[in-house]
C-alpha positions as a Markdown table, in Angstrom:
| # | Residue | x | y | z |
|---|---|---|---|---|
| 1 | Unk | -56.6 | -70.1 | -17.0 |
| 2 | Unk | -58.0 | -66.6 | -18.0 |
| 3 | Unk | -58.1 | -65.9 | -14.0 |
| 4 | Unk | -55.0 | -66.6 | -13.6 |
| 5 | Unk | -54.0 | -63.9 | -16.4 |
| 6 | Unk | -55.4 | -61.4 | -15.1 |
| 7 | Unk | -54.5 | -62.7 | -11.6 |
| 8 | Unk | -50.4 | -62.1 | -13.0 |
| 9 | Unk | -51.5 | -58.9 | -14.6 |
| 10 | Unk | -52.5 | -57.4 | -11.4 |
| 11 | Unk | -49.8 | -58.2 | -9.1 |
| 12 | Unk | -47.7 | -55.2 | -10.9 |
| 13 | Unk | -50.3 | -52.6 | -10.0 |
| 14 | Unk | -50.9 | -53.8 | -6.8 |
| 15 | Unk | -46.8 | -53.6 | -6.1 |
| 16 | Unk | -46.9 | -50.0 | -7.5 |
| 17 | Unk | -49.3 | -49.0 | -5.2 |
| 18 | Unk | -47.8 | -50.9 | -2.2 |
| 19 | Unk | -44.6 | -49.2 | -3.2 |
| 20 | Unk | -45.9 | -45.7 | -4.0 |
| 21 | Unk | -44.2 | -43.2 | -0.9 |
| 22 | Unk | -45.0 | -39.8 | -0.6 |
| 23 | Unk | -42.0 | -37.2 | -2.7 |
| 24 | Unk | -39.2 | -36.0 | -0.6 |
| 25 | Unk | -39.1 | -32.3 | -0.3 |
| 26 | Unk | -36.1 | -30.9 | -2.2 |
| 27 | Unk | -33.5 | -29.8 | 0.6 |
| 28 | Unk | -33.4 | -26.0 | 1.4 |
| 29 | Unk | -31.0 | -24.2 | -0.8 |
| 30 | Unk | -27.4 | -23.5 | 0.9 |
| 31 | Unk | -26.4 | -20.1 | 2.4 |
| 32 | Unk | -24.3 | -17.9 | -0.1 |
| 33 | Unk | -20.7 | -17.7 | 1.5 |
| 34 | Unk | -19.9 | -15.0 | 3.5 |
| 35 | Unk | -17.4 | -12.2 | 1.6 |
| 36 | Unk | -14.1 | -12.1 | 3.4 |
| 37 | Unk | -13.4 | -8.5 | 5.3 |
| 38 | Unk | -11.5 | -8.4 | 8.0 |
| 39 | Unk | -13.4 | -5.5 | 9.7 |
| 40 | Unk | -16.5 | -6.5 | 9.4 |
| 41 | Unk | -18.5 | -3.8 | 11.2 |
| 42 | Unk | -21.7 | -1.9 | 11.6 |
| 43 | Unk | -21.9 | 1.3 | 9.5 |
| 44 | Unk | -21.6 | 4.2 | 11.4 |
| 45 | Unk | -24.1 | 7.0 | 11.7 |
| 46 | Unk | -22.1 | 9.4 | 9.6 |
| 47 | Unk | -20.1 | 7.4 | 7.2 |
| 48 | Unk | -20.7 | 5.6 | 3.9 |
| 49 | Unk | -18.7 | 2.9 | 5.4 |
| 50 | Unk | -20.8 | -0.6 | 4.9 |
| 51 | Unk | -20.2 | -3.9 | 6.3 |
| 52 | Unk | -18.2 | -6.4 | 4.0 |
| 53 | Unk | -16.9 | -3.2 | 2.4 |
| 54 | Unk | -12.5 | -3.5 | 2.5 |
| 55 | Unk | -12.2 | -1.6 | 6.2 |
| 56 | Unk | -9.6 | 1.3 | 7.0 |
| 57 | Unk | -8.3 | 1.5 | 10.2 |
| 58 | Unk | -9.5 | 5.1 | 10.2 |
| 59 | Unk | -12.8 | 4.4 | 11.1 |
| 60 | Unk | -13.1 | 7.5 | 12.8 |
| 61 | Unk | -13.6 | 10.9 | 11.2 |
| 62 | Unk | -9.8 | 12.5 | 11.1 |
| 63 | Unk | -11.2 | 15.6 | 9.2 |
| 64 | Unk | -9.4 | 18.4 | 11.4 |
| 65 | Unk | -10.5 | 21.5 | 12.6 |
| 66 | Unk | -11.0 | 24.5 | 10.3 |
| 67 | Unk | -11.3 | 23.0 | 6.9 |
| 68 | Unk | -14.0 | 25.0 | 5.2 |
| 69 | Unk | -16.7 | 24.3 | 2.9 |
| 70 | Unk | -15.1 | 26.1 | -0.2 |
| 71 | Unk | -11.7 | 24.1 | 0.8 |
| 72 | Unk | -13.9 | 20.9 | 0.6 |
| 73 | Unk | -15.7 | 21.9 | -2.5 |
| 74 | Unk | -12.5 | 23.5 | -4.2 |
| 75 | Unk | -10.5 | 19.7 | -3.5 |
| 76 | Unk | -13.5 | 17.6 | -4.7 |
| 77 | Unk | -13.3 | 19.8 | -8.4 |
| 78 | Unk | -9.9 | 18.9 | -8.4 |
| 79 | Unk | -10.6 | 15.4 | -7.4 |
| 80 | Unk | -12.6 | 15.0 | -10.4 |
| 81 | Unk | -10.3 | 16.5 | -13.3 |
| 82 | Unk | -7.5 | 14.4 | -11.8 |
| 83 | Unk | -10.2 | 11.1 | -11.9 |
| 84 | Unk | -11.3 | 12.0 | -15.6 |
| 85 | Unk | -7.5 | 12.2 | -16.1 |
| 86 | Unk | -6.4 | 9.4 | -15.0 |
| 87 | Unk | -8.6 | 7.4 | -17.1 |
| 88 | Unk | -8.3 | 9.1 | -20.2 |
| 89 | Unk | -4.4 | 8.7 | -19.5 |
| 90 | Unk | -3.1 | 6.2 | -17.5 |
| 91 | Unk | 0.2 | 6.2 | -15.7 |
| 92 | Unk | 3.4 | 5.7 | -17.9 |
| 93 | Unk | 4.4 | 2.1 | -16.3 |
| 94 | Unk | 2.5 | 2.8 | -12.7 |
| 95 | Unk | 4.4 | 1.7 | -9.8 |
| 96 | Unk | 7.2 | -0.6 | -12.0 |
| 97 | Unk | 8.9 | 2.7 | -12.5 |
| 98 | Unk | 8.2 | 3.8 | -9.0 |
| 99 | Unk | 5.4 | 5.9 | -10.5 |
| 100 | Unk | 2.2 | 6.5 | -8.8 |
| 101 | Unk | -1.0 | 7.3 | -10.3 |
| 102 | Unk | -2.7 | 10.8 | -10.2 |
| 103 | Unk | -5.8 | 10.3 | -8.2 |
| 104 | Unk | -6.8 | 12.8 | -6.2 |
| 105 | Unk | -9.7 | 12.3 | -3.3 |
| 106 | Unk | -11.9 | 15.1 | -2.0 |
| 107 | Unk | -10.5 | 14.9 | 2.2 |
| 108 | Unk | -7.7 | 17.0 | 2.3 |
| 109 | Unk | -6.5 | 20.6 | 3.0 |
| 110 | Unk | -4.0 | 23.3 | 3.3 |
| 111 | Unk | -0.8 | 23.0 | 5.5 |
| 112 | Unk | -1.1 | 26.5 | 6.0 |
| 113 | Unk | 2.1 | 27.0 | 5.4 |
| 114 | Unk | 3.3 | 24.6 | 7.6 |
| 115 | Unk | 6.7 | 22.4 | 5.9 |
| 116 | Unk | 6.2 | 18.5 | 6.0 |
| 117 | Unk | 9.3 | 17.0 | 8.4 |
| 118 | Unk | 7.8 | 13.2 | 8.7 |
| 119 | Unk | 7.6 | 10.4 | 6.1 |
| 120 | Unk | 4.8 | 8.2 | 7.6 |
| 121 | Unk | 4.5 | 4.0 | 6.8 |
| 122 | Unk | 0.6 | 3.0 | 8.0 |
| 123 | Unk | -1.4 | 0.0 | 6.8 |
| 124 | Unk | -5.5 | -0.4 | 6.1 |
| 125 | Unk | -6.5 | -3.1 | 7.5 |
| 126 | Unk | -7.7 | -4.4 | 4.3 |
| 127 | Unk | -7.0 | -7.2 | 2.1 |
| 128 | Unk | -4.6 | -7.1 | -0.8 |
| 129 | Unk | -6.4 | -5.9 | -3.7 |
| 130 | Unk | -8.5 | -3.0 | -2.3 |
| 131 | Unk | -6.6 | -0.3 | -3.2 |
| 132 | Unk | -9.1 | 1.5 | -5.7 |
| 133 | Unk | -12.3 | 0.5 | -2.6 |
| 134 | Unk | -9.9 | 2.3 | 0.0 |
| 135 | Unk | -9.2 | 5.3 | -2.4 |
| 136 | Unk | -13.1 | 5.5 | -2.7 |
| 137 | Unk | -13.7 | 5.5 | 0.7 |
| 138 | Unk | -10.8 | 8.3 | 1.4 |
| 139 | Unk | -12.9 | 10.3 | -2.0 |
| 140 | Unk | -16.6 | 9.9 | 0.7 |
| 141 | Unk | -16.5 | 13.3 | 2.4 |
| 142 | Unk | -18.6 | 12.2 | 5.2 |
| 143 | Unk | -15.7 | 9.3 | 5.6 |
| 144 | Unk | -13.6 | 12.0 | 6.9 |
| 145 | Unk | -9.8 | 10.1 | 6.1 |
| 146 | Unk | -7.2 | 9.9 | 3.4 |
| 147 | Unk | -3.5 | 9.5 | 2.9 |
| 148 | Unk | -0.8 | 11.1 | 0.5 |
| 149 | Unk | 0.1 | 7.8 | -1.6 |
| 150 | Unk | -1.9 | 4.3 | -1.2 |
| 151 | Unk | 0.4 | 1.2 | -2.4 |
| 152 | Unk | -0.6 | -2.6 | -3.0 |
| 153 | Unk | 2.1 | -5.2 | -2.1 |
| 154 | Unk | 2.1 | -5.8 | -6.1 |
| 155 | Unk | 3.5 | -2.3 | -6.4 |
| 156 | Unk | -0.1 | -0.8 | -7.9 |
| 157 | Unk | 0.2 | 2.9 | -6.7 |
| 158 | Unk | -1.5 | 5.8 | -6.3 |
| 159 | Unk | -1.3 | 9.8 | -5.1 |
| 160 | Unk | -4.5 | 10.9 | -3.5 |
| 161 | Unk | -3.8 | 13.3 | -1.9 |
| 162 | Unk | -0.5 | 16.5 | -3.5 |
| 163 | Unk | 2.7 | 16.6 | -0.8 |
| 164 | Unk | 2.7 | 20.4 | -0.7 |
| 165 | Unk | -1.0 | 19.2 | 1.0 |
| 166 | Unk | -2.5 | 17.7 | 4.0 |
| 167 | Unk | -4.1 | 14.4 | 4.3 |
| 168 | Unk | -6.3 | 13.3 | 7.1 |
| 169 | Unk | -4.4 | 10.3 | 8.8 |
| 170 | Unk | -2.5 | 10.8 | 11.4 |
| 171 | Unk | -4.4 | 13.3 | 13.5 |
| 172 | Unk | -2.1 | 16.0 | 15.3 |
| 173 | Unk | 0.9 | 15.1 | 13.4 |
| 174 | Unk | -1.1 | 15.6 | 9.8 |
| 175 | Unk | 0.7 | 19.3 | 9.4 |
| 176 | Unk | 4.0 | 17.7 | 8.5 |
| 177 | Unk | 3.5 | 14.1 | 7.4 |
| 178 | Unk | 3.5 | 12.5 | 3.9 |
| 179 | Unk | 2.1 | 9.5 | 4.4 |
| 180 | Unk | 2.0 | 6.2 | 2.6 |
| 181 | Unk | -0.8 | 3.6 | 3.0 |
| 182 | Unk | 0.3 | -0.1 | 2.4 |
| 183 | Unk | -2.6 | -2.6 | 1.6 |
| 184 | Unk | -2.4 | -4.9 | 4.1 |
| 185 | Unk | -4.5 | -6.8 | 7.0 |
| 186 | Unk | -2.0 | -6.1 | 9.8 |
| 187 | Unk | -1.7 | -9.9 | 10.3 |
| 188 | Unk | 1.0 | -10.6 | 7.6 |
| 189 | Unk | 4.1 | -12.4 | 9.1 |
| 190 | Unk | 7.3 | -10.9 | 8.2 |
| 191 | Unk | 8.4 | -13.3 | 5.4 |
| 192 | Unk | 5.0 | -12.3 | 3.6 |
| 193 | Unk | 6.3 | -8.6 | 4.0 |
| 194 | Unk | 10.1 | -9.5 | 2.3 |
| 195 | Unk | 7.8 | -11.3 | -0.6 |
| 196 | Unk | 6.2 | -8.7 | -2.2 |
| 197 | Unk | 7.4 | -6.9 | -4.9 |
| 198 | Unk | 7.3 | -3.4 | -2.8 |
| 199 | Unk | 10.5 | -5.0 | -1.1 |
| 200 | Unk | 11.9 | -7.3 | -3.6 |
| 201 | Unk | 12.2 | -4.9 | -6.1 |
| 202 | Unk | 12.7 | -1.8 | -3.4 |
| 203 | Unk | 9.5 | 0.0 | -4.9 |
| 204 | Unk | 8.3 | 1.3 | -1.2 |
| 205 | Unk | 11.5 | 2.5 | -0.1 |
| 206 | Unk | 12.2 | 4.4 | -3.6 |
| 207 | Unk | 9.0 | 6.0 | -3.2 |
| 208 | Unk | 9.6 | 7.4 | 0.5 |
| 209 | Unk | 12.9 | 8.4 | -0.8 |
| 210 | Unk | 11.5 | 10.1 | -3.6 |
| 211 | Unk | 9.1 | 11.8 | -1.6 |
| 212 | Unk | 11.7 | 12.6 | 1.6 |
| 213 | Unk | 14.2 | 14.4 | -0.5 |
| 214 | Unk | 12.0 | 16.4 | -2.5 |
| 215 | Unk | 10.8 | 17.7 | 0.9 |
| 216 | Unk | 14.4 | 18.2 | 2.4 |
| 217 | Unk | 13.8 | 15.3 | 4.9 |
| 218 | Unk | 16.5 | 13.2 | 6.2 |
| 219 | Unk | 16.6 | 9.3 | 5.2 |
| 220 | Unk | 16.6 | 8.5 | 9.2 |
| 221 | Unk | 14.3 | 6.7 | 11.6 |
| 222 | Unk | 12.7 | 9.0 | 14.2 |
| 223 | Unk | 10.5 | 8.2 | 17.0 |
| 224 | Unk | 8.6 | 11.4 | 17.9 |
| 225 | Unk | 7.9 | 12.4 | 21.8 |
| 226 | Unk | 4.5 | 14.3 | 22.6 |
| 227 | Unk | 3.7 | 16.2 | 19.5 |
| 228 | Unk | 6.7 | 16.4 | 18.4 |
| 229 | Unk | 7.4 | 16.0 | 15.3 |
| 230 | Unk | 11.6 | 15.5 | 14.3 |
| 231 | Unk | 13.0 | 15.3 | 10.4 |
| 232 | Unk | 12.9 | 11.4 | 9.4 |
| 233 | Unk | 11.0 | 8.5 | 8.3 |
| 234 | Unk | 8.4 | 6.8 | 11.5 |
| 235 | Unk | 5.1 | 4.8 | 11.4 |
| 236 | Unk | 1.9 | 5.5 | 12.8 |
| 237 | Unk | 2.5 | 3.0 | 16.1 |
| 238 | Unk | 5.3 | 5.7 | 17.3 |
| 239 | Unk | 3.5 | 8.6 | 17.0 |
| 240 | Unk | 2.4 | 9.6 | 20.4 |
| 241 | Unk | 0.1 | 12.9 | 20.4 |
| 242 | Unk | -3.4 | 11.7 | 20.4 |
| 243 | Unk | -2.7 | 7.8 | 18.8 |
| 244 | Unk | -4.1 | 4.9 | 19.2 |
| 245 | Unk | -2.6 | 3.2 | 16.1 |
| 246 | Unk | -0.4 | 0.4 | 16.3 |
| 247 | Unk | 0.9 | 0.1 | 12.2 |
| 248 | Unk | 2.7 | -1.2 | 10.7 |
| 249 | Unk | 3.6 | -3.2 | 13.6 |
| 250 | Unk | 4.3 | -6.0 | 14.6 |
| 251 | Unk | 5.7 | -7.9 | 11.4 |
| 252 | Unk | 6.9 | -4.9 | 9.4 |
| 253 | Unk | 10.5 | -4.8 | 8.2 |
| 254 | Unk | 11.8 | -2.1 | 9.6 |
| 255 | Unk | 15.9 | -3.1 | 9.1 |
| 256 | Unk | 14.7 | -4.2 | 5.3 |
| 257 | Unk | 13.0 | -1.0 | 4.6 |
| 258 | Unk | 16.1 | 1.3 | 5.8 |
| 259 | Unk | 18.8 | -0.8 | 4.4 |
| 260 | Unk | 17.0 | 0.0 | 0.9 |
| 261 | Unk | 16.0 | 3.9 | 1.5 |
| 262 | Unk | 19.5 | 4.2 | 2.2 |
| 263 | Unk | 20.7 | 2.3 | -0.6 |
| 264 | Unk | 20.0 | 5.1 | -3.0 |
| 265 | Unk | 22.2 | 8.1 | -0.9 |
| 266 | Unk | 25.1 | 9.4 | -2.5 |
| 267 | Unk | 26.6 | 10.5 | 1.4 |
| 268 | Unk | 29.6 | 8.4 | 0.4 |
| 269 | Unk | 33.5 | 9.2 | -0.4 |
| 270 | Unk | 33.9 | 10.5 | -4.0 |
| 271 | Unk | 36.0 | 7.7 | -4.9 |
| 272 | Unk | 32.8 | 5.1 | -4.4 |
| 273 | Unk | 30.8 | 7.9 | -6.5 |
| 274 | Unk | 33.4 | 7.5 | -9.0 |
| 275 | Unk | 33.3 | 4.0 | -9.0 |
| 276 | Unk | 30.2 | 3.6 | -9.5 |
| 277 | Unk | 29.9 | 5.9 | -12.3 |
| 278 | Unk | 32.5 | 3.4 | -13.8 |
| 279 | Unk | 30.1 | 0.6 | -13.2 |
| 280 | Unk | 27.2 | 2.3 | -14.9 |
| 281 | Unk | 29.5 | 3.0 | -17.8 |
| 282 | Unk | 30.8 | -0.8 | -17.8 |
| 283 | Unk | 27.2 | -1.7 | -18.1 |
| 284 | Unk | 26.5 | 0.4 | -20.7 |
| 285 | Unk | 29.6 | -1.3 | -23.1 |
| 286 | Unk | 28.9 | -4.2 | -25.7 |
| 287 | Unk | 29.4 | -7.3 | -24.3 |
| 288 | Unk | 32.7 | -8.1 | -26.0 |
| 289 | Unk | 34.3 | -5.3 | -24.5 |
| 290 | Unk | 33.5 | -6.1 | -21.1 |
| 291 | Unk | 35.6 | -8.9 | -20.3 |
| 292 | Unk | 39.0 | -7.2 | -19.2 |
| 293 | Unk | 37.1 | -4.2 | -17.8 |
| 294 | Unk | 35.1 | -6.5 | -15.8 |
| 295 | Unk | 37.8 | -8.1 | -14.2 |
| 296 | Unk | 39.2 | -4.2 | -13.7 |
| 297 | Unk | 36.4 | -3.2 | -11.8 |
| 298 | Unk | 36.4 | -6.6 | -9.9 |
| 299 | Unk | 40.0 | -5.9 | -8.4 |
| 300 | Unk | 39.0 | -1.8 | -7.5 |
| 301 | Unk | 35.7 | -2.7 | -5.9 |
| 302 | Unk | 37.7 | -5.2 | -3.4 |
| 303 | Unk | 40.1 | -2.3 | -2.3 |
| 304 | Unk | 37.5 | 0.2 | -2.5 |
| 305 | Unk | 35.3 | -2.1 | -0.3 |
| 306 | Unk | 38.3 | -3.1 | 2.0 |
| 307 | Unk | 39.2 | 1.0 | 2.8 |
| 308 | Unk | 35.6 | 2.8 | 2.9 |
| 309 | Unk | 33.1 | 0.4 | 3.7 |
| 310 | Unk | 31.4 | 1.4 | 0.8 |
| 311 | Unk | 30.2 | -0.8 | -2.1 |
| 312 | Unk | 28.0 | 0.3 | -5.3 |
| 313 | Unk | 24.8 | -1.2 | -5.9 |
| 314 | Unk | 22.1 | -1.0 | -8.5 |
| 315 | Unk | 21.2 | 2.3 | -7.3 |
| 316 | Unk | 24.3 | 4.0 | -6.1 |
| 317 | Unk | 26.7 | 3.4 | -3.3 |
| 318 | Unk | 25.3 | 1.4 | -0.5 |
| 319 | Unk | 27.1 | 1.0 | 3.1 |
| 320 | Unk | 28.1 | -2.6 | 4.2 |
């Protein structure tokens, strides 16, 4: 009896060791995801330009000839007041009342007396969201790029770069552009384009027409030959002298964006300027005064409409 005891009490050792197996090694740990950039390259030799850094499509130095050392040193002072400026006081409502922010970057330099005659559209080639990365590389002196105003899809702006200026972006044509950087990829289809708030609440388009008739320069699309460089509103894709650009092509909308530049002219008949002064003052009335008057307006806008062609939108007349 007592060897069959200890007979039962061994049979669980001798299982434990029968079913004793070597660990398993722990798997290896996973790789950490790569960080999206859609230019993804090797840093160049003389830029600060790393990979997974938001990519520009001005990859190249655009810094053009003659810009001297004080000039550089002179704009990268200013850059800094404007910096410690702009964060000690922000923009009164940024970009929602077509407002950019004062941030001025080191590459830029005189016109030299030269008048700016172009409003230019260009994208980055960076995803949404890298506006203050792109305005730090365009603030890298060795980076040798930059652009007037830089503007998320949101409607986040900023100025780098003073009009009366010249920013480094468009190469021979940088004498008299203003130019506008939109955040974008360059692979946005056009319905992305017409869902941002830059066109659904008009902000680019107020901006360039801002910007074009402080500078004298018709609200027209141009599309310069050579060097040359005609009164109007381009992109960087149609500027020929020493290019190889293709933005904001292909998805951009062009008929969008010059339907609402133009929406804010006042080259209409002074009867649709009077109109519409009676629409702003209609607006302004207390809502129980507003019912006869409304119907009033209703009657003169469908004449008005039916003889000039004009009608009177938020911002001013507007051609059907």
């Amino acid at each position: 009896m007592r060897r069959l005891v200890l007979a039962l009490l061994a049979l669980p050792l001798i299982a434990g060791c029968a079913e004793k197996q070597e660990p398993t090694p722990a798997p290896p740990p996973a790789p950490a995801p790569l960080e999206f950039s859609p230019l993804a390259t090797e840093p160049d030799a003389d830029t600060e330009h790393q990979p997974g850094d938001p990519a520009h499509e001005d990859l190249r130095d655009e810094k053009p000839p003659g810009v001297t050392e004080k000039e550089i040193e002179e704009g990268e002072a200013q850059s800094d007041r404007a910096e410690r400026y702009s964060l000690e006081r922000p923009s009164n409502g940024g970009a929602q009342n077509y407002a950019c922010a004062t941030r001025y970057v080191v590459n830029r330099s005189s016109r030299g007396g030269t008048k700016p005659t172009m409003f230019v559209l260009h994208y980055t080639v960076s995803r949404p969201g890298s506006l203050d990365a792109i305005r730090g590389l365009f603030n890298t002196r060795s980076f040798g790029a930059s652009s007037h105003y830089g503007l998320e899809g949101s409607g986040r702006c900023q100025q780098w770069v003073p009009e009366k200026e010249k920013a480094w972006t468009q190469g021979a044509a940088n004498p008299r552009s203003i130019s506008v950087e939109i955040i974008a990829t360059g692979r946005e289809p056009r319905s992305w384009w017409l869902a941002q708030p830059i066109f659904t609440r008009g902000i680019l388009a107020s901006i360039a027409r801002d910007s074009m008739r402080r500078n004298g320069i018709p609200l027209t699309r141009v599309d310069p030959v050579g060097c040359g460089a005609p009164a109007g509103w381009t992109d960087h894709d149609s500027l020929e002298c020493g290019n190889s650009h293709t933005d904001v092509r292909p998805s951009f909308p062009y008929d969008v964006f010059s339907k609402q530049l133009r929406a804010g002219t006042v080259d209409a008949p002074s009867k649709v300027k009077t109109w519409c002064r009676k629409v702003s003052w209609f607006r302004a009335l207390p809502r129980r005064s507003q019912t006869t008057t409304k119907r009033r307006l209703a009657e003169e806008r469908v004449k008005l409409a039916a003889k000039t062609g004009y009608t009177c939108g938020p911002t001013g007349p507007v051609k059907r």
